[in-house]
C-alpha positions as CSV (number, residue, x, y, z in Angstrom):
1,X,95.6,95.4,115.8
2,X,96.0,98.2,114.0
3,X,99.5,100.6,113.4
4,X,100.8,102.7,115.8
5,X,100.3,106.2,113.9
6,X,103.4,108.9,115.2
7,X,102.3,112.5,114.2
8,X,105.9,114.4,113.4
9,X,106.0,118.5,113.3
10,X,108.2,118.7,110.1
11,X,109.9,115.8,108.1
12,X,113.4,116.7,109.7
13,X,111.9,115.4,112.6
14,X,110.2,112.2,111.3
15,X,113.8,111.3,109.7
16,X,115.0,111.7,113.3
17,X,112.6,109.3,114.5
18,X,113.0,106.8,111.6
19,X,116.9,106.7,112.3
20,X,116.2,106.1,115.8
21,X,114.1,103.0,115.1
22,X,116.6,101.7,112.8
23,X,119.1,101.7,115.5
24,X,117.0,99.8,117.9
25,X,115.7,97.3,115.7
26,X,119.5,96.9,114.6
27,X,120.4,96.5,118.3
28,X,117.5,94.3,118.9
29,X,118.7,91.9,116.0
30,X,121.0,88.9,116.5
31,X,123.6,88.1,114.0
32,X,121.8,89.1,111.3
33,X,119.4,92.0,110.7
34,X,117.3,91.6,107.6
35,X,116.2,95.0,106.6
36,X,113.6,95.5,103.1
37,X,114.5,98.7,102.0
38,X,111.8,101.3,99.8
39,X,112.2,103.7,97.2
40,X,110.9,107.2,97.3
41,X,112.6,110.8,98.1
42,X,111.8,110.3,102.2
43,X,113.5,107.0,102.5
44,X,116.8,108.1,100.4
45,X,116.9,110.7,102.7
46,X,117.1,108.2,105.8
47,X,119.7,106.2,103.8
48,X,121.9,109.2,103.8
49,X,121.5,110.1,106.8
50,X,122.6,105.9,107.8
51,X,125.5,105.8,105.8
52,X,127.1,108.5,108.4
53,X,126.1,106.1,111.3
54,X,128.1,103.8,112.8
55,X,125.8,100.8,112.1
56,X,127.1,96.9,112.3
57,X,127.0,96.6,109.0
58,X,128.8,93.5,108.6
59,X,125.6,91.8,109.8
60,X,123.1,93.7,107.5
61,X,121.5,91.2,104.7
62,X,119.5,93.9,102.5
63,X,116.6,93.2,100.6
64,X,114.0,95.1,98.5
65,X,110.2,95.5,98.7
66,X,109.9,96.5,95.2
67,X,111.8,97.4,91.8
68,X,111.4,99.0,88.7
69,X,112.0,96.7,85.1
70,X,114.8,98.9,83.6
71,X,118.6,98.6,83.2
72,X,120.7,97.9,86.5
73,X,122.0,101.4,86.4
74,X,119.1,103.0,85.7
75,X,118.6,106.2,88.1
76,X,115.1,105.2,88.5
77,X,115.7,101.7,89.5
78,X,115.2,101.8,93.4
79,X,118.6,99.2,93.8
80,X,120.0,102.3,92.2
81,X,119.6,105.1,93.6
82,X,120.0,103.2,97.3
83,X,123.1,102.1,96.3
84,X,124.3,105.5,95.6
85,X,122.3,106.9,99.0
86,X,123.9,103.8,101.2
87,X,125.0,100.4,100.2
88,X,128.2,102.0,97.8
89,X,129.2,104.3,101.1
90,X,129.4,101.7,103.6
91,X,131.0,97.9,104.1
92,X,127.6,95.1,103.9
93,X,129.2,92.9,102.2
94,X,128.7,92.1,98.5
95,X,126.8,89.1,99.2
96,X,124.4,90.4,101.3
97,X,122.7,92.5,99.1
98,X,119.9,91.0,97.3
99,X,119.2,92.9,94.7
100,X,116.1,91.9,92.2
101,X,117.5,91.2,88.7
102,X,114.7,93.3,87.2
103,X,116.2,94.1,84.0
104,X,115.1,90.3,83.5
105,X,110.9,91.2,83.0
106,X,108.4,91.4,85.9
107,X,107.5,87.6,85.3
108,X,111.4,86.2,85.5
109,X,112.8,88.8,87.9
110,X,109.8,87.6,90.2
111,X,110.3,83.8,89.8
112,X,114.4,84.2,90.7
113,X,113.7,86.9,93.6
114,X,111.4,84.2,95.1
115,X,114.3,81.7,95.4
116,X,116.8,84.2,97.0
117,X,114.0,85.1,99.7
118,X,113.2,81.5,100.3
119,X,116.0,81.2,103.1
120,X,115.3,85.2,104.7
121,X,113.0,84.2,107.1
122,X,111.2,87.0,108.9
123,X,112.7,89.9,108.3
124,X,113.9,92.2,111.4
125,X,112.6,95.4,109.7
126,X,110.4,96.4,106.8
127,X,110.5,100.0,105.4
128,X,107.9,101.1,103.3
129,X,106.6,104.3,102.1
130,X,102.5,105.5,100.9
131,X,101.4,106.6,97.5
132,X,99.0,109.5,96.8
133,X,96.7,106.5,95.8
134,X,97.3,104.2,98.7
135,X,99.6,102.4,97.5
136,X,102.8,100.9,98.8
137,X,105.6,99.2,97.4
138,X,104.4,98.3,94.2
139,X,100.9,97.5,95.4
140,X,98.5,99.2,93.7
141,X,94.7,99.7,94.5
142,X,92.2,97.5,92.5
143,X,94.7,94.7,92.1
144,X,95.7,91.6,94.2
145,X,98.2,92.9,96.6
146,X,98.6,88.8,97.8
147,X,97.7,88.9,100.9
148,X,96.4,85.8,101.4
149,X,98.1,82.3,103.0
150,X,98.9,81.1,99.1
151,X,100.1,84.1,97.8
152,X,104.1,84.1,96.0
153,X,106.6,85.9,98.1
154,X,107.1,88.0,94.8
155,X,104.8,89.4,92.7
156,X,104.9,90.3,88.9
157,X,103.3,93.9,88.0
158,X,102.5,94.6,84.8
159,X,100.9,97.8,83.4
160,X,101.4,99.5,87.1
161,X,99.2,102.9,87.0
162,X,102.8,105.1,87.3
163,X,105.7,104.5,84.8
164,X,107.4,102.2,84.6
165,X,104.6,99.7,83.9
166,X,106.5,96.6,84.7
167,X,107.9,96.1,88.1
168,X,108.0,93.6,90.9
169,X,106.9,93.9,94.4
170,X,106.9,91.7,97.7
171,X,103.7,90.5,97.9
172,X,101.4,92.0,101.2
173,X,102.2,88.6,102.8
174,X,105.7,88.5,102.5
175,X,106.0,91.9,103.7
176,X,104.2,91.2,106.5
177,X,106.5,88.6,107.7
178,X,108.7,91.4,109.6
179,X,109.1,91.8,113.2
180,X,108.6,95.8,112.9
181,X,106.8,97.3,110.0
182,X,107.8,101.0,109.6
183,X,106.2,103.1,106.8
184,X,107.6,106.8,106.0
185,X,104.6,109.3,105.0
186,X,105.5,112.5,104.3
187,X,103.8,115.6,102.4
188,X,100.7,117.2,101.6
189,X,100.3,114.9,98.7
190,X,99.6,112.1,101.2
191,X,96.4,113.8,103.2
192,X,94.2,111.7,100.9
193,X,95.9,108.3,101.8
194,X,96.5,109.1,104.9
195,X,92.7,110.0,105.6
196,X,91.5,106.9,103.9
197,X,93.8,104.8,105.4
198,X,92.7,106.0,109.1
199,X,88.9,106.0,108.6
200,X,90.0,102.1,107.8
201,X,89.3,101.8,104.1
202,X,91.2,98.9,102.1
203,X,94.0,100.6,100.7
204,X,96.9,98.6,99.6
205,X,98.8,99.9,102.7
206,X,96.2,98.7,105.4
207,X,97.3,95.2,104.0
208,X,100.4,95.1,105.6
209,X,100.6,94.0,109.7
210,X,103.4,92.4,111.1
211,X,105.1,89.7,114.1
212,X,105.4,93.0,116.6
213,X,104.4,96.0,115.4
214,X,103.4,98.6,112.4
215,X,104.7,102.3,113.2
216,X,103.7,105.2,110.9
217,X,105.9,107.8,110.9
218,X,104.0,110.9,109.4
219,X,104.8,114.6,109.2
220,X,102.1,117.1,110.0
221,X,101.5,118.5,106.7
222,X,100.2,114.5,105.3
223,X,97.6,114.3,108.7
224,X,96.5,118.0,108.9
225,X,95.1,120.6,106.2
226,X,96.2,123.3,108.2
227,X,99.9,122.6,107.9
């Protein structure tokens, strides 16, 4: 079954949407929700706009889909700049923030994020965003997004196509064991993907399905030439 593709007029309204379906799948969460969180412009803004909510956050356990090998406070590390966006303005506490130790190297950051997602379990919610090239997280197209039964949980990168060349990234499997998938796709930069990914080519995207349901949350000017 494929995702469940939601055509937004403008991004102000897919942000809407996307806080909306945090809510509910907080709601819909028992004591714990697991959330994977992304990095790119579109999901900052919908951690912004959750640090004014009134969220549970004493049962949040936060985890990432992907991170960049540079210093912990590094603006372009993606723990970074959500910490600044959400996680610094709100109470999770400390020890439910897994954060990849990165500044370790792809290949040790990988092995020790592994062991801290051995005990996660399915996670209630996975937010991903879409590359001009397909890719998600840090999944990139031509290479082994681990998709497959055997695949690690976490996944060394090393001389990714965009800087930095050395990252880490869920594998397609792992992110795939979510009860709701929700990808962010916003921009005129994204008609490419987008296109490709609906006429059902392999993009690194299509890879990930989940337990209930994938939702796409797309403005107009990623789906339509016009816009």
């Amino acid at each position: 079954m494929g995702p469940d593709w939601q055509v937004h007029p403008d991004r102000d309204s897919l942000l809407k949407s996307a806080l909306d379906i945090v809510r509910r799948c907080e709601a819909a969460s028992g004591s714990i929700f697991s959330i994977v969180l992304a990095g790119g412009q579109t999901p900052l803004d919908l951690y912004r706009m959750l640090a004014e909510e009134p969220m549970r956050w004493e049962k949040w356990h936060v985890y990432f889909g992907d991170e960049r090998c540079l210093p912990p406070e590094h603006p372009e590390r993606n723990s970074f700049q959500a910490k600044r966006a959400l996680l610094d303005r709100v109470p999770i506490p400390a020890g439910q923030i897994f954060i990849p130790p990165a500044e370790l190297g792809a290949a040790e950051c990988a092995l020790r994020y592994g062991r801290q997602l051995q005990d996660a379990g399915c996670f209630d919610l996975v937010l991903l965003g879409l590359g001009e090239d397909g890719h998600t997280a840090s999944l990139f197209p031509g290479r082994d997004a681990g998709a497959g039964p055997d695949a690690a949980d976490v996944l060394p990168v090393q001389g990714a196509p965009k800087p930095p060349p050395e990252r880490i990234s869920l594998s397609a499997r792992r992110l795939s064991q979510a009860h709701t998938v929700l990808f962010l796709v916003s921009g005129a930069g994204k008609r490419d993907a987008v296109r490709r990914w609906q006429a059902g080519e392999e993009i690194p995207a299509s890879r990930i399905h989940a337990q209930r349901r994938v939702l796409v949350l797309a403005d107009r000017a990623a789906c339509h030439p016009e816009s």
